[in-house]
NUVOGU-61649 format. One record per residue (C-alpha): x, y, z; residue number from 1. Coordinates in pm, whole numbers, plus 50000, padded with zeros to 5 digits. Example, Ala and Ser with C-alpha at 12.3 -4.5 7.8 and 13.67 -1.06 7.14 Angstrom:
BEGIN
51230; 49550; 50780; 1 $
51367; 49894; 50714; 2 $
***
This chain:
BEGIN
65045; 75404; 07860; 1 $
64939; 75680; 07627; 2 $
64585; 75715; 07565; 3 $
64486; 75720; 07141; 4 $
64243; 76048; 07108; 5 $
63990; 75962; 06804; 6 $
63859; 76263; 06626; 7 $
63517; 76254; 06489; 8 $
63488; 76451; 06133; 9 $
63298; 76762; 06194; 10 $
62916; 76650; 06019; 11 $
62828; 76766; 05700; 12 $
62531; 77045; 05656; 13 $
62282; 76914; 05474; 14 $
62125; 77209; 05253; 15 $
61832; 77050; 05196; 16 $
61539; 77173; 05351; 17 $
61741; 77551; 05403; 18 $
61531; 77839; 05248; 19 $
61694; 78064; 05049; 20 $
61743; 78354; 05288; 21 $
61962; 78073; 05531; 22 $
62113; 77959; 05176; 23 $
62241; 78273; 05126; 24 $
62348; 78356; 05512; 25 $
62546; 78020; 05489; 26 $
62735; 78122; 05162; 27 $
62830; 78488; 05259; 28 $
63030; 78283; 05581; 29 $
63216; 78179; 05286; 30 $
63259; 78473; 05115; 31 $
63022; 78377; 04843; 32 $
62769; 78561; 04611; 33 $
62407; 78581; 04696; 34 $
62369; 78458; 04368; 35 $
62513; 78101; 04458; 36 $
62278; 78033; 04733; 37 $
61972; 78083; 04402; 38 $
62192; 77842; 04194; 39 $
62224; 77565; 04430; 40 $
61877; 77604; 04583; 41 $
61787; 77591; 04184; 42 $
61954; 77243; 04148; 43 $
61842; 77061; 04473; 44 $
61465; 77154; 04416; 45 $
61434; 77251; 04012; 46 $
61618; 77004; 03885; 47 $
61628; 76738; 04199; 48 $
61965; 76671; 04226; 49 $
62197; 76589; 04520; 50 $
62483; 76535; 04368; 51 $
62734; 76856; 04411; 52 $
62963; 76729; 04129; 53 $
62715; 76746; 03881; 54 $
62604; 77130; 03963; 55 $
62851; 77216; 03631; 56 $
62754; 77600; 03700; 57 $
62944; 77626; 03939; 58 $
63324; 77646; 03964; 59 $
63517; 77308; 04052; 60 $
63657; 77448; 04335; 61 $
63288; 77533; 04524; 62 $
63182; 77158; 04375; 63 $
63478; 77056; 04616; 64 $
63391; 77318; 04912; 65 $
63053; 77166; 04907; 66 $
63138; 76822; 04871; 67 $
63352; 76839; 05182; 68 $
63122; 76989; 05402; 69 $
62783; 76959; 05288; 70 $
62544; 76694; 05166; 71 $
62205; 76712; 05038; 72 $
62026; 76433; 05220; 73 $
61816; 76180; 04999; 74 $
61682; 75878; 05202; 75 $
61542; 75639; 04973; 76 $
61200; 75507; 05047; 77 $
61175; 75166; 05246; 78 $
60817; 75095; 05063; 79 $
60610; 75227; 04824; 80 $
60270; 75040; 04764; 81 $
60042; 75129; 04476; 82 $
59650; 75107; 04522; 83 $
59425; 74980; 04270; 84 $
59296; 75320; 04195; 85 $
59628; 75469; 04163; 86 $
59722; 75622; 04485; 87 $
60076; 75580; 04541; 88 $
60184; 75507; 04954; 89 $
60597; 75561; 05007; 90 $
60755; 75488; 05346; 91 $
61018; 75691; 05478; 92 $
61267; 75564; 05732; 93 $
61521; 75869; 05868; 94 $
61866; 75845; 05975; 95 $
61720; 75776; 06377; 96 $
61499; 75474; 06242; 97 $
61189; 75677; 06250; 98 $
60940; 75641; 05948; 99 $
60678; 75806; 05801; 100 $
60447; 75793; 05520; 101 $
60337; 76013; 05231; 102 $
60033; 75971; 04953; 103 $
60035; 76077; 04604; 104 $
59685; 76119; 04489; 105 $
59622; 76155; 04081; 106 $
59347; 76276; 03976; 107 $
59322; 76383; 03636; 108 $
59562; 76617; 03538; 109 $
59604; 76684; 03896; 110 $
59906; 76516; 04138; 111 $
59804; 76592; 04511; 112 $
60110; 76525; 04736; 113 $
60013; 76426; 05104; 114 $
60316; 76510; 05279; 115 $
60382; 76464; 05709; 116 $
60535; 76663; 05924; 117 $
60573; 76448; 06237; 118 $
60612; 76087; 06320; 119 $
60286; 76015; 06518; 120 $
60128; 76305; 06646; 121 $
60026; 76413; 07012; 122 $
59659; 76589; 06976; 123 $
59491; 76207; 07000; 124 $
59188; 76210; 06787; 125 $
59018; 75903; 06887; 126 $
58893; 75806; 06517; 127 $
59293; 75827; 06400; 128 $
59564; 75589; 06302; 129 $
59840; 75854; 06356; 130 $
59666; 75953; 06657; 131 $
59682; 75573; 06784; 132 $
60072; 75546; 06709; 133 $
60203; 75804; 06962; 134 $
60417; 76122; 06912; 135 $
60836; 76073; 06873; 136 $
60911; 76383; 06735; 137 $
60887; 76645; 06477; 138 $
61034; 76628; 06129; 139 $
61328; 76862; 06012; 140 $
61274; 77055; 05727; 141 $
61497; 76845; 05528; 142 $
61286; 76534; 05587; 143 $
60950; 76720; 05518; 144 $
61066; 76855; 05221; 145 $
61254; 76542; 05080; 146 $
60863; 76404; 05031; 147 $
60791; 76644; 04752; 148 $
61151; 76618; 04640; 149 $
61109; 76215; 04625; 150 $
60793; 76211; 04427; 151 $
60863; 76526; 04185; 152 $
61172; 76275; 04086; 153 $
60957; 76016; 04062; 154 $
60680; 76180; 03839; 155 $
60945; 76372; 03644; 156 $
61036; 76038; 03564; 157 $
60800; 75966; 03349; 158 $
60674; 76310; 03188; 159 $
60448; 76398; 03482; 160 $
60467; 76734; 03707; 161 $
60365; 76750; 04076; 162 $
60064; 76967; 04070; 163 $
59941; 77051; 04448; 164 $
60117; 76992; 04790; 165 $
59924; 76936; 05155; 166 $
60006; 76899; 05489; 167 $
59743; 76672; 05525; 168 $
59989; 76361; 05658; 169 $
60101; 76209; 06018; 170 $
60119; 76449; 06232; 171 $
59973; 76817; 06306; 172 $
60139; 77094; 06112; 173 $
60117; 77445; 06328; 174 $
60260; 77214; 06630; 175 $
60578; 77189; 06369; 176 $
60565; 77553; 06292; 177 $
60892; 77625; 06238; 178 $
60981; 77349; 06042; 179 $
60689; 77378; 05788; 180 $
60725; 77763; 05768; 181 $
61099; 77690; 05608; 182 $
60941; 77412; 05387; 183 $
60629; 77684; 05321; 184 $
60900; 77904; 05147; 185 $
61097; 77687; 04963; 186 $
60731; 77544; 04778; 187 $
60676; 77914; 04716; 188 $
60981; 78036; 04623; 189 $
61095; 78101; 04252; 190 $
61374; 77916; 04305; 191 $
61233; 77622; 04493; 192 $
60953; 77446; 04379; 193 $
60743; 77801; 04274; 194 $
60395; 77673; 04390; 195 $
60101; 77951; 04399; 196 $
59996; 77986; 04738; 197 $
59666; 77842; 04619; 198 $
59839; 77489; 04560; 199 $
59999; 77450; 04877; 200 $
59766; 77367; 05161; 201 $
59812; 77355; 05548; 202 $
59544; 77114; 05751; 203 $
59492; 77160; 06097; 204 $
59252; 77066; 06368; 205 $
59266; 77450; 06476; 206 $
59580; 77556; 06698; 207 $
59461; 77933; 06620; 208 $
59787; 78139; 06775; 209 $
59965; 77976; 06529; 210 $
59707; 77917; 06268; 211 $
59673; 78311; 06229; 212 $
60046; 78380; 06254; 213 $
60101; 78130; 05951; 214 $
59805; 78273; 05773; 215 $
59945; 78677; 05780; 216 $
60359; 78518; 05664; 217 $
60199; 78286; 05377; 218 $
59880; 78296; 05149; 219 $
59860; 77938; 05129; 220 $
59529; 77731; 05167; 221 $
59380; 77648; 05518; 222 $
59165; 77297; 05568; 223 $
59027; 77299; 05917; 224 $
58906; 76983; 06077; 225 $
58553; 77014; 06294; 226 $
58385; 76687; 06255; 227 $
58069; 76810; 06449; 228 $
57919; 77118; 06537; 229 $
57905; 77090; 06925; 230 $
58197; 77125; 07177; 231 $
58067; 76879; 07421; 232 $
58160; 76597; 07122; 233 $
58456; 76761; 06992; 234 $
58621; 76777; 07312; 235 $
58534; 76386; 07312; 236 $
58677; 76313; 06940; 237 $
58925; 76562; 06911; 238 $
59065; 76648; 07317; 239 $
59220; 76943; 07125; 240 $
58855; 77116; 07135; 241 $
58916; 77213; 07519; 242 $
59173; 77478; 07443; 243 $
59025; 77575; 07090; 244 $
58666; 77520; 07113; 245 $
58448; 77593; 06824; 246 $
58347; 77923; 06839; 247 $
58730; 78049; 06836; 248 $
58833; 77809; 06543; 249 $
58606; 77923; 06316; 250 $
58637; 78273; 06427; 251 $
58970; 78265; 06370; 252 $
58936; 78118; 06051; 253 $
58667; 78417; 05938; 254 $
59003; 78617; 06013; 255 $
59228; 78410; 05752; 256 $
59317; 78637; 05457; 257 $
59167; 78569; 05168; 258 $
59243; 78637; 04748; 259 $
59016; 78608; 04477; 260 $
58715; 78349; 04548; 261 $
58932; 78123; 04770; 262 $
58757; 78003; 05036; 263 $
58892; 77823; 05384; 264 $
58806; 77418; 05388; 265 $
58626; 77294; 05697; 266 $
58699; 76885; 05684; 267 $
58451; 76700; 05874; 268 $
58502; 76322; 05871; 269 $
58167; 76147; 05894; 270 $
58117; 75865; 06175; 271 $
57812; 75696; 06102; 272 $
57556; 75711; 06432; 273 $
57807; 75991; 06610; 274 $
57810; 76300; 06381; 275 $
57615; 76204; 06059; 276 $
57269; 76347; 06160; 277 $
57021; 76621; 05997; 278 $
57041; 76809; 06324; 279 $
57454; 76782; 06298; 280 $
57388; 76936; 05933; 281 $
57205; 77171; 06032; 282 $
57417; 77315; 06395; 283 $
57715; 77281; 06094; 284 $
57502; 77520; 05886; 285 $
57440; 77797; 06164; 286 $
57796; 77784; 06308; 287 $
57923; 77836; 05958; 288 $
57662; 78084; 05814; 289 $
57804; 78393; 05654; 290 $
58190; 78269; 05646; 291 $
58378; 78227; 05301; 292 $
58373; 77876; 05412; 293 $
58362; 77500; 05219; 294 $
58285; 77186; 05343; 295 $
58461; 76901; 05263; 296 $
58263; 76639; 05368; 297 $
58479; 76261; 05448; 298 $
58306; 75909; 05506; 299 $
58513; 75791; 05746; 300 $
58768; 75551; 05655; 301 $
58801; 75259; 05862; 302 $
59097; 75105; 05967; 303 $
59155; 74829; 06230; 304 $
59259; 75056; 06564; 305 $
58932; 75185; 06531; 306 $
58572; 75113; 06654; 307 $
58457; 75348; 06447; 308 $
58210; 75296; 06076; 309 $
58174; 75455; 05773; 310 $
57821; 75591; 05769; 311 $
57590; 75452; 05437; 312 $
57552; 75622; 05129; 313 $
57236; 75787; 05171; 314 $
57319; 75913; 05447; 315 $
57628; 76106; 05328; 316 $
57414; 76268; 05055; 317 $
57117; 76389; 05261; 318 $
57398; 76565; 05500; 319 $
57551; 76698; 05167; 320 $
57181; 76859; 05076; 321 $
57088; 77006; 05408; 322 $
57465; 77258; 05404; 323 $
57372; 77324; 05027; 324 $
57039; 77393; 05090; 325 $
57152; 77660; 05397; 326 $
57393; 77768; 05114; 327 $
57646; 77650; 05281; 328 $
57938; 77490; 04995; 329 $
58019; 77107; 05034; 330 $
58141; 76855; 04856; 331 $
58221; 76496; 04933; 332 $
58528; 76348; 04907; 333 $
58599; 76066; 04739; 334 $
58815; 75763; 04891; 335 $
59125; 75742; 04769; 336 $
59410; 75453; 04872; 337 $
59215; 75292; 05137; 338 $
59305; 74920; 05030; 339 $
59678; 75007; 05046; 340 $
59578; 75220; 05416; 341 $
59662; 75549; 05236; 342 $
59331; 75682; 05256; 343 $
59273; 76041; 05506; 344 $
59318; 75887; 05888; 345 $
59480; 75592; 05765; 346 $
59862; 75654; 05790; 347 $
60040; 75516; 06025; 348 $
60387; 75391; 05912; 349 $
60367; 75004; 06088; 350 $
60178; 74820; 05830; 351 $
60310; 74519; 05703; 352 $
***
């Protein structure tokens, strides 16, 4: 009996997520003009489409090319919730089943995306809901970048512009560096999204090889996360602290180029009776003295994996007072999303 041989089509290359330069390699396989990698990268990120047959500068024949062997992926989202103040929460479930979740924050003329970059994350911060889920695995940089592509649609919809992008999601950026160094250039480049560097901002808890590396390719924003002064407790909160202790993070961020009066963010999330002192104010104060440093000072927000609290009022404010008064910058930030679980530590991309 003859055995039937099934062939599999070959996949389609999704160009989504490709900076230009790989645009532009992929093309001249072809035989194609530089010129068509700036014209298709224009469509998929200016004008957010992913429809090939509607790209009507280009000739009918490349329409075809490129509907045969390409796609430009679009997952819808599963979920999007919308919190009393306005924060928008959308879930995103990929092609494998895995999900994540990203936060658009308004705030006057201002629209903050919140975009992730893995689902879960590995570094285990003990006061995070990522943390709490696990690692799976990293995004592509199709998947990263089809957050900002999802909610420019979605504010372009109805007259609004996306305004600021961070890394600030599920999982820890410079452990995806590859992935969010392709996404890095398309939100710079002209003919992606055309972001300053200023407006696109990388959060990390410190990895500094990779930290630096990133900093010398792209003058985008850095936001560090300390959340105390002393290595002893960071290695506790953040296990990350006992290959990057303190002293090297913030050296390392002293080292981050610089433009203008832009300043590196230190986030410190405040955990009332662990970190919240006037002696944690004041170690912050010395370890930070003389760097082109802010603080961005975070009341913890609580969510139900956690023992953790939200320290009172008061309390925020007289840590606030102590780094100004040591002329130290800080600011505190206020809660955004946290009865839809979109607030900073919240995500986790299981609630019901």
């Amino acid at each position: 009996m003859r055995e039937s041989v099934i062939f599999s089509p070959t996949p389609r290359v999704d160009l989504k997520g490709m900076p230009l330069g790989e645009l532009e390699a992929f093309f001249s396989r072809w035989g194609k003009e530089r010129y068509r990698a700036r014209q298709v990268s224009r469509w998929i990120y200016g004008k957010l489409v992913d429809d090939f047959t509607v790209m009507t500068d280009l000739s009918r024949e490349f329409r075809e090319l490129l509907s045969l062997s390409c796609r430009v992926s679009s997952p819808p989202a599963e979920r999007i919730d919308v919190s009393s103040d306005g924060t928008e929460k959308a879930l995103f479930r990929f092609e494998d089943g895995a999900a994540v979740e990203s936060v658009l924050i308004p705030d006057e003329e201002r629209r903050t995306l919140c975009i992730s970059c893995q689902v879960g994350c590995a570094l285990g911060c003990v006061f995070c809901a990522t943390a709490a889920m696990g690692f799976s695995r990293d995004l592509l940089s199709s998947e990263i970048v089809h957050q900002v592509c999802f909610f420019a649609k979605r504010l372009a919809a109805r007259g609004e512009k996306l305004s600021n992008v961070v890394f600030m999601g599920m999982g820890e950026p410079l452990l995806n560096l590859s992935q969010v160094s392709r996404v890095i250039d398309i939100l710079l480049s002209q003919y992606g999204f055309g972001f300053s560097g200023k407006r696109v901002t990388v959060s990390t808890v410190g990895i500094v090889p990779e930290m630096l590396a990133l900093s010398e390719k792209y003058l985008v924003s850095f936001a560090v996360s300390l959340n105390t002064p002393r290595d002893n407790q960071r290695s506790l909160l953040m296990p990350v602290n006992r290959k990057h202790r303190l002293k090297e993070v913030v050296a390392a961020m002293r080292k981050i180029p610089l433009q203008g009066n832009r300043k590196v963010t230190v986030e410190y999330v405040m955990l009332a009776g662990v970190n919240d002192t006037p002696g944690d104010a004041a170690a912050l104060a010395r370890l930070l003295k003389g760097a082109r440093i802010k603080v961005n000072m975070i009341p913890y927000n609580e969510h139900r994996k956690s023992p953790y609290r939200s320290p009172q009022r008061e309390v925020v404010d007289r840590f606030r007072d102590i780094l100004l008064a040591e002329g130290i910058q800080a600011i505190t930030r206020e809660r955004r999303g946290a009865d839809i679980a979109a607030a900073c530590g919240q995500l986790c991309a299981d609630n019901p």
